[in-house]
PADREN-815501 format. One record per residue (C-alpha): residue in three letters; chain; x, y, z. Coordinates in Angstrom, 1 decimal. Example, Ala and Ser with C-alpha at 12.3 -4.5 7.8 and 13.67 -1.06 7.14 Angstrom:
2
rest, kette, c1, c2, c3
ala, A, 12.3, -4.5, 7.8
ser, A, 13.7, -1.1, 7.1
This chain:
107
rest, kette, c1, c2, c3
unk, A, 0.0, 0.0, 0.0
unk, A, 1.4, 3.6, -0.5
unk, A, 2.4, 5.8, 2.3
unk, A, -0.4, 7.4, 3.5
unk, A, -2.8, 5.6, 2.5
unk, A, -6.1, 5.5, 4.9
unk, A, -7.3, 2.6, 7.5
unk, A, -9.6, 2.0, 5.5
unk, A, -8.0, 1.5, 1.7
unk, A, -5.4, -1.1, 4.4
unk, A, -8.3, -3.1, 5.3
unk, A, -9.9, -3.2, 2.0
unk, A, -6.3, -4.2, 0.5
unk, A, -6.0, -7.0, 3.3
unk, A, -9.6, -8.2, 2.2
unk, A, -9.1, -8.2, -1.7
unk, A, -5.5, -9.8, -1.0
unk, A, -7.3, -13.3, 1.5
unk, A, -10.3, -13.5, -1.2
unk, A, -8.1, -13.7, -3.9
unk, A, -6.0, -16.2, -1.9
unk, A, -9.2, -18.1, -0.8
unk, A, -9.9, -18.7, -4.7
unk, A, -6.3, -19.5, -5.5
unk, A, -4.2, -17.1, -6.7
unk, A, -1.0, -17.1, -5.4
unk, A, 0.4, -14.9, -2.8
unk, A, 2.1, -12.3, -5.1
unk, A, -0.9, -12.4, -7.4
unk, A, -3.1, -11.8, -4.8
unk, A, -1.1, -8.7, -3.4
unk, A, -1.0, -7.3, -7.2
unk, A, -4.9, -7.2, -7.4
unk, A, -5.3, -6.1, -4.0
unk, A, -3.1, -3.2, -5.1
unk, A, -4.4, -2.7, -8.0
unk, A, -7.6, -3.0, -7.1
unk, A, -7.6, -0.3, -4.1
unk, A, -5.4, 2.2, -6.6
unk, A, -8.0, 2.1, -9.4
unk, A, -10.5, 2.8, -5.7
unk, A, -8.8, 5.8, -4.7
unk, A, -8.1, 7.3, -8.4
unk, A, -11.6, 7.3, -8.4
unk, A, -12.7, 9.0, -5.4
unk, A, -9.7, 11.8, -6.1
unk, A, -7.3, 9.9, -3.2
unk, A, -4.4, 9.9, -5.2
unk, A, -2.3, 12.6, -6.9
unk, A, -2.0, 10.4, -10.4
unk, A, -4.1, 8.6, -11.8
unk, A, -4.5, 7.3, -15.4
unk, A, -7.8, 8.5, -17.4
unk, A, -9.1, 5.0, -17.4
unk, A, -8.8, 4.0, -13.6
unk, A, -10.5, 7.7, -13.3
unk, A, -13.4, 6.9, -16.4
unk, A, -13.9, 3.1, -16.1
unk, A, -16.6, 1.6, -13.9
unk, A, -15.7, 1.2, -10.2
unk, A, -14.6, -2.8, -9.3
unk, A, -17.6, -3.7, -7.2
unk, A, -20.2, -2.1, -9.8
unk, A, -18.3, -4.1, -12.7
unk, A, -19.1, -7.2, -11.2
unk, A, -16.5, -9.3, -12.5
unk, A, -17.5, -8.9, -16.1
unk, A, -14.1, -8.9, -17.2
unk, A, -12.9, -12.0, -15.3
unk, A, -12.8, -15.5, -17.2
unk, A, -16.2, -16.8, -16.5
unk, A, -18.1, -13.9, -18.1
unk, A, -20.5, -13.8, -21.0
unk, A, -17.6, -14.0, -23.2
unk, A, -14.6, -15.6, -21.8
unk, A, -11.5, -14.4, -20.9
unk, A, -10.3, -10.5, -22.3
unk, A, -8.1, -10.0, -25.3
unk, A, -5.5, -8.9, -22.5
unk, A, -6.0, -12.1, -20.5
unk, A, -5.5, -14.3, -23.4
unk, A, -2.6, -12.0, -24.4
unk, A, -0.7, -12.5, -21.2
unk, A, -1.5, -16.5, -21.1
unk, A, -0.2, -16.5, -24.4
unk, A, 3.4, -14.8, -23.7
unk, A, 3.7, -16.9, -20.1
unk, A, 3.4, -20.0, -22.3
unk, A, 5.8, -18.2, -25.3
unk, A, 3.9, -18.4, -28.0
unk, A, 5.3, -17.1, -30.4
unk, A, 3.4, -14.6, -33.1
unk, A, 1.0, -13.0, -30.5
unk, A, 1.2, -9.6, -30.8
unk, A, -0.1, -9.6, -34.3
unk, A, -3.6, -12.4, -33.4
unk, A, -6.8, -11.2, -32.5
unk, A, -8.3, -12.8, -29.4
unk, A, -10.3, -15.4, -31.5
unk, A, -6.5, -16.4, -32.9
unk, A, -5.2, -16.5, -29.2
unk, A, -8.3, -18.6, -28.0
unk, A, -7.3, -21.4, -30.7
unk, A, -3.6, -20.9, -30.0
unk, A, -3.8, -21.3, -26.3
unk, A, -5.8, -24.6, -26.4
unk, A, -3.6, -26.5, -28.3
């Protein structure tokens, strides 16, 4: 958590960081949603001195509803699929679409 940050953004970290933990995620992929999580928070209540227009613009994490995650409507996101693709290094994804990175990733 930043310095400075209020009791409140330290317990809401601590609870994103056990859920996440609870479903699976390791401990350092836990800790990055957490943080990621309570900075996109605080960008959008005007907590923080920076913040990038689409943590400010985008809908707030608990009004989103995990539509991005990977058992929405529609799957995992392009970015998802993106990252999967490079931690397995396959090779040729920057220039597939996410239909092309679907096929790629289950073979």
């Amino acid at each position: 958590m930043p310095s400075g940050s209020s009791p409140k953004r330290e317990r809401q970290y601590e609870h994103i960081k056990e859920s996440a933990k609870k479903r699976g995620e390791s401990t350092k992929r836990a800790e990055e949603i957490a943080a990621r999580t309570v900075n996109k928070e605080r960008a959008q209540s005007g907590e923080s001195k920076t913040a990038s227009r689409t943590s400010v613009k985008d809908k707030p994490a608990g009004r989103r509803g995990g539509q991005r995650s990977h058992s929405g409507a529609q799957g995992p996101t392009y970015d998802q699929l993106y990252a999967d693709a490079k931690r397995q290094g396959i090779k040729g994804r920057s220039s597939m679409n996410k239909k092309q990175l679907q096929q790629a990733l289950s073979h």
